[in-house]
C-alpha positions, 0 to 999 in steps of 0.5 A: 390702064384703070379698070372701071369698078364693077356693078353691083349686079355683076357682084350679085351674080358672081355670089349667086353662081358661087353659091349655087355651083351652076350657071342655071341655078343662079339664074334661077334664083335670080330670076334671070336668063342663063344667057345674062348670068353666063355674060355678066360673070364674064364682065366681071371677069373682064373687069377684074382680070382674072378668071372666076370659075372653070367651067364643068359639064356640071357646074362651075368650080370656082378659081382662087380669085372666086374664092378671094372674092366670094370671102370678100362679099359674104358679109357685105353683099349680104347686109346690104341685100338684107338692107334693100329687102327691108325698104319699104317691105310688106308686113313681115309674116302675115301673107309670106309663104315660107318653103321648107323641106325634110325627111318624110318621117321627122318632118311629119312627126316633129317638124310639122306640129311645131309650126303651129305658131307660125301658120297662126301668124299667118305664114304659109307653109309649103313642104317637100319631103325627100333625101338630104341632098336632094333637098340641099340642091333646091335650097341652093337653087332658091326654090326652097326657104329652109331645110331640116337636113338629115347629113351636115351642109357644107356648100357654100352660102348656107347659115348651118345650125345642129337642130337636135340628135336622133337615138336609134333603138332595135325594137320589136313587139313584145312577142318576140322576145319570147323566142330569144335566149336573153343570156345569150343575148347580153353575151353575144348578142349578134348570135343571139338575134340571128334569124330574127326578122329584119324590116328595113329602110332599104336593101342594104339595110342601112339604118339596121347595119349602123345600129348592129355595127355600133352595139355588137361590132358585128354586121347583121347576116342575110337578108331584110325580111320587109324594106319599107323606105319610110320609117313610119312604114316600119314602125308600123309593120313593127307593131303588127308583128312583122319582125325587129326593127331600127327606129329612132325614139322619137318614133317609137316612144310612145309605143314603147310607154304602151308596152306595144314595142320593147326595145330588144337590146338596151344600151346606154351607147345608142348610135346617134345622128345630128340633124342640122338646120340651114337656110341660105345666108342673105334670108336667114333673117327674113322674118319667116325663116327666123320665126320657124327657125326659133321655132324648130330650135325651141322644140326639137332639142326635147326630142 
């Protein structure tokens, strides 16, 4: 028996909750009720005959015939709603809000004073700061335009881009390196700072355990002396004395310039990480999105 070819919006919706992972996700982004996203996924269920997704307490996971489909649609569906978007649009930037989110302290330091062309444009920006995940989940979800990610997007549906490298480097105030053996800090470093303190972005020490582990091949002992889950926090207790530090040298170059903070151990294998850039596929083009992301492109790198 023929089957009738399905709708466009029941292919939009079935994209929306690959995308998304979630029934009230996409319905979210949709602007729909999640009632209507759940009845319209099961029409094109019924329509193809085959199951899309198994349903989870959490979620969907999507079927081998979701994924067949949803690599069938990526580029088509998008193009035409890019196509749809641009009829009869309003100007392209002057008058759009664009939602971006990132990492407290290199949005504030870096992401923000490169936006000034784009709000002269008459982009609105509006920010939220938070944790990697935290923020992937809204860019899925639709309520945020693009996101500086401080970890590599791997969901699906996002256009993903590495930004730039952050260098961290154990550093401290100039003070402090009068109580250090410097011989046997460039033999056995690890015994040589043992007993400094430590201020970190958490108990664990995260940031200052992965600079240890990569420079000395050892773990850092006891515990942090400050936790402050903000590097600007950090740098700033650095600076007044508190104890060593992990930073990135974004933050603390000019600190650094002025002689107010020293970097204890210098080395030409500083560990690194990749900040990356991603928007969802189908707006990666809206003016708004293309004009900060050029933007952050152009200047993050010279970070």
């Amino acid at each position: 028996m023929d089957r009738r070819a399905p709708s466009l919006d029941l292919l939009r919706t079935f994209q929306a909750v690959y995308r998304t992972g979630t029934l009230t996700a996409a319905a979210r982004l949709l602007h729909l009720a999640q009632p209507t996203v759940t009845s319209q996924v099961q029409a094109l269920e019924t329509a193809i005959g085959r199951p899309l997704f198994v349903r989870q307490a959490r979620g969907v996971t999507p079927t081998p015939a979701g994924d067949d489909l949803a690599r069938q649609l990526d580029g088509p569906l998008d193009d035409l709603a890019a196509v749809a978007r641009g009829l009869g649009a309003s100007p392209p930037l002057r008058g759009s809000t664009l939602h971006l989110g990132g990492p407290a302290d290199f949005t504030s330091a870096v992401v923000l004073p490169a936006l000034v062309d784009t709000i002269a444009a008459g982009v609105a920006i509006r920010t939220r700061l938070g944790l990697a995940e935290e923020l992937l989940d809204a860019l899925a979800g639709g309520e945020l335009d693009l996101v500086v990610s401080t970890i590599r997007p791997r969901r699906r549906g996002l256009a993903v881009e590495p930004l730039c490298d952050e260098e961290f480097l154990l550093v401290a105030a100039p003070a402090f390196m009068a109580g250090i053996d410097l011989e046997l800090l460039a033999t056995k470093p690890d015994r040589a700072l043992r007993g400094m303190p430590l201020l970190a972005y958490a108990e664990d020490l995260p940031v200052v355990r992965r600079w240890w582990r990569h420079v000395t091949g050892t773990a850092p002992t006891g515990r942090a002396a400050l936790v402050v889950p903000d590097l600007r926090g950090l740098l700033s207790a650095a600076l007044a004395g508190a104890g060593a530090t992990v930073l990135p040298r974004y933050l603390c170059a000019g600190a650094l310039a002025a002689g107010q903070l020293v970097e204890v151990l210098p080395t030409e294998d500083s560990p690194i990480n990749t900040l990356y850039l991603a928007a969802r596929i189908v707006h990666r083009n809206d003016p708004p999105v293309a004009h900060v992301w050029s933007a952050l492109m152009q200047r993050c790198p010279r970070w």
